[in-house]
C-alpha positions as CSV (number, residue, x, y, z in Angstrom):
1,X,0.0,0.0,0.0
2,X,2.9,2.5,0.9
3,X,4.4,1.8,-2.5
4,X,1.1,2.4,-4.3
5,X,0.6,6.3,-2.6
6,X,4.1,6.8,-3.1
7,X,4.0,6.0,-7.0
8,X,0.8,8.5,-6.7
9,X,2.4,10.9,-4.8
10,X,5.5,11.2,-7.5
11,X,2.6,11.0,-10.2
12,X,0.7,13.8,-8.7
13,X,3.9,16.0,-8.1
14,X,5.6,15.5,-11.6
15,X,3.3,17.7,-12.8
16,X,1.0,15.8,-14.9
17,X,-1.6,16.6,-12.5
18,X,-0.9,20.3,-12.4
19,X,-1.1,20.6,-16.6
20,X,-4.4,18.3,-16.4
21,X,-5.9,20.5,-14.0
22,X,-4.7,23.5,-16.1
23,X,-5.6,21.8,-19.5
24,X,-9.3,20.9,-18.0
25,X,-9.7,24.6,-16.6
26,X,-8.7,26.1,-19.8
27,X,-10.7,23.5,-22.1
28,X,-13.9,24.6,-20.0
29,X,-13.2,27.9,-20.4
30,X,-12.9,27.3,-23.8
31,X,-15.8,25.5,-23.9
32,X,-17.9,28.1,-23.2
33,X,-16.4,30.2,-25.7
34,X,-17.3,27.4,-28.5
35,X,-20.8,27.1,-27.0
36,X,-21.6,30.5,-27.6
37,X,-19.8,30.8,-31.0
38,X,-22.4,28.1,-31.9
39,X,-25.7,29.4,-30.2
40,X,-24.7,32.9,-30.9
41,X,-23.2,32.8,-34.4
42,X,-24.2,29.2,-35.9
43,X,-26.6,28.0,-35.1
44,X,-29.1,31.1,-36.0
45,X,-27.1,31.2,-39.7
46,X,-28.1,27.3,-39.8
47,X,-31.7,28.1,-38.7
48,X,-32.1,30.6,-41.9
49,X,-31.0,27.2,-44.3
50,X,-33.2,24.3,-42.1
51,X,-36.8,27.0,-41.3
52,X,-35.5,26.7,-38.0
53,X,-36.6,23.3,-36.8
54,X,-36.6,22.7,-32.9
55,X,-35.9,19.3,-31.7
56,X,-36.7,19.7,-28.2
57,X,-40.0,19.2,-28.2
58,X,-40.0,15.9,-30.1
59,X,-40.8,12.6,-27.6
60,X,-42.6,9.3,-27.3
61,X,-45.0,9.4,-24.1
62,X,-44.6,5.2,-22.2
63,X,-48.2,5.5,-21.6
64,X,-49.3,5.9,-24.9
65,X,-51.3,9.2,-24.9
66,X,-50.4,12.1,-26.9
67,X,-49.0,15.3,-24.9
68,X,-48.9,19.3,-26.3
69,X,-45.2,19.6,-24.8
70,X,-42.7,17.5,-23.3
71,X,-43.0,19.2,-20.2
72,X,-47.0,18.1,-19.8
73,X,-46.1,14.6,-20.7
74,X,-43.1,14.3,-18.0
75,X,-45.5,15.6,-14.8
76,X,-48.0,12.6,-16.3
77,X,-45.6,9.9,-16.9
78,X,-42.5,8.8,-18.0
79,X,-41.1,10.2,-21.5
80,X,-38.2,9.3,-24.3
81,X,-37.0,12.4,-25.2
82,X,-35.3,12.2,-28.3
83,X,-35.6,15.5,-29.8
84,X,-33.3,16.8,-27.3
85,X,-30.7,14.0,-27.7
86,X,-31.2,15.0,-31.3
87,X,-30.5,18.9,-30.9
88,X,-27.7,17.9,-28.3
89,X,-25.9,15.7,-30.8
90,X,-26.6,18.2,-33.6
91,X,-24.7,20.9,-31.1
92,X,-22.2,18.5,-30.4
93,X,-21.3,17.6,-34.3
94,X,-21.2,21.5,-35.3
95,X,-19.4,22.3,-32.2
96,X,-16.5,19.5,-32.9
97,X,-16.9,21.4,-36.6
98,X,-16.2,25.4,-35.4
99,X,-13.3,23.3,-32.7
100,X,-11.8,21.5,-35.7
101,X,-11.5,24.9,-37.7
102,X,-10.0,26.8,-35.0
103,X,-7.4,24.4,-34.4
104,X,-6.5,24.0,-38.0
105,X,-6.3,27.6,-38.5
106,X,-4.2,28.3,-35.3
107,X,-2.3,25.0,-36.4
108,X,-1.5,27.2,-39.5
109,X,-0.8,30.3,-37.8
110,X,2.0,28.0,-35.5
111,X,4.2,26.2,-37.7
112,X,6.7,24.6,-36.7
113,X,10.1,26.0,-37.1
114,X,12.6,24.0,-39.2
115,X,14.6,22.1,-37.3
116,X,18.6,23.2,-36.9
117,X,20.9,21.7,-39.1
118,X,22.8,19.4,-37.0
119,X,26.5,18.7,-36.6
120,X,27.9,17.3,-39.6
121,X,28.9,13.5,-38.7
122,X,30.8,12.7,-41.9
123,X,33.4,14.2,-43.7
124,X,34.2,13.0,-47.6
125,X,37.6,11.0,-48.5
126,X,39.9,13.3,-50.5
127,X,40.6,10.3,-52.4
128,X,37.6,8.1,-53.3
129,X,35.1,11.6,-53.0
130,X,32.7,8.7,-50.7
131,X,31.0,10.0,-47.2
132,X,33.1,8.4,-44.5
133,X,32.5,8.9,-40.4
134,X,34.3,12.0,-39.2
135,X,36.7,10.4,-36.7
136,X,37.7,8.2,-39.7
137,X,41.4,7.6,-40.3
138,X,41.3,5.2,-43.0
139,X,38.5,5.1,-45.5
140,X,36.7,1.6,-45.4
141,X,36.0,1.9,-49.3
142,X,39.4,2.8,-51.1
143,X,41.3,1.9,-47.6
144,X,43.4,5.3,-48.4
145,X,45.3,6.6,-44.8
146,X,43.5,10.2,-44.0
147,X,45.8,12.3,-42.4
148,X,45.8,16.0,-42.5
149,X,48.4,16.3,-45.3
150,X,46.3,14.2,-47.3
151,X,43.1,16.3,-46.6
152,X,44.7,19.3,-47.9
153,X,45.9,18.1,-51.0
């Protein structure tokens, strides 16, 4: 047990569980942002195209009557509502849209710098003009001795 809350404790304190907390705290704020980029923004442009069908008040009653709204038919009895299931998933799918087209544009705006040339690790044999290792002093292909005179030539 001691060896359990000590692997948490060094799990905890690495850090991970500071940049999930920070991540989570930033994606709700985010979140929020996204939300009301879709209600705001979205969703009434999307209303213009559809005639601006509302889900929400789409259900199937268990007992078999027939209810005005879903609120009557949930003080009566019991209710599926799938018209808000549908409006929540149709919220969900455009808001995983907008999300997708923020990230690619800020992926865009981001790129990644090139990365920096690194340190050469061959040289080429004066004689045989082939790529050889740089702490080479015999090349393995035409078995020439490099020395510095050599090089210069």
């Amino acid at each position: 047990m001691k060896k359990l809350l000590k692997e948490f404790e060094e799990f905890a304190l690495k850090g991970n569980m500071i940049d999930l907390a920070v991540g989570v705290i930033i994606g709700g704020a985010f979140n929020g942002l996204v939300k009301s980029l879709v209600e705001n923004l979205v969703m009434p442009a999307l209303s213009l195209v559809t005639g601006k069908i509302d889900f929400t008040n789409k259900f199937i009653a268990l007992n078999g009557e027939h209810y005005a709204t879903l609120a009557e038919a949930k003080e009566v009895t019991a209710v599926i509502g799938y018209g808000q299931f549908l409006t929540e998933l149709i919220n969900f799918v455009i808001m995983a849209f907008v999300v997708f087209l923020v990230i690619r544009q800020l992926n865009k705006m981001y790129k990644k710098p090139a990365p920096a040339p690194a340190d050469p690790h061959e040289k080429v044999c004066p004689f045989c003009k082939t790529k050889i290792d740089l702490d080479a002093t015999r090349c393995p292909h035409c078995t020439s001795i490099l020395t510095e005179d050599a090089a210069a030539k």
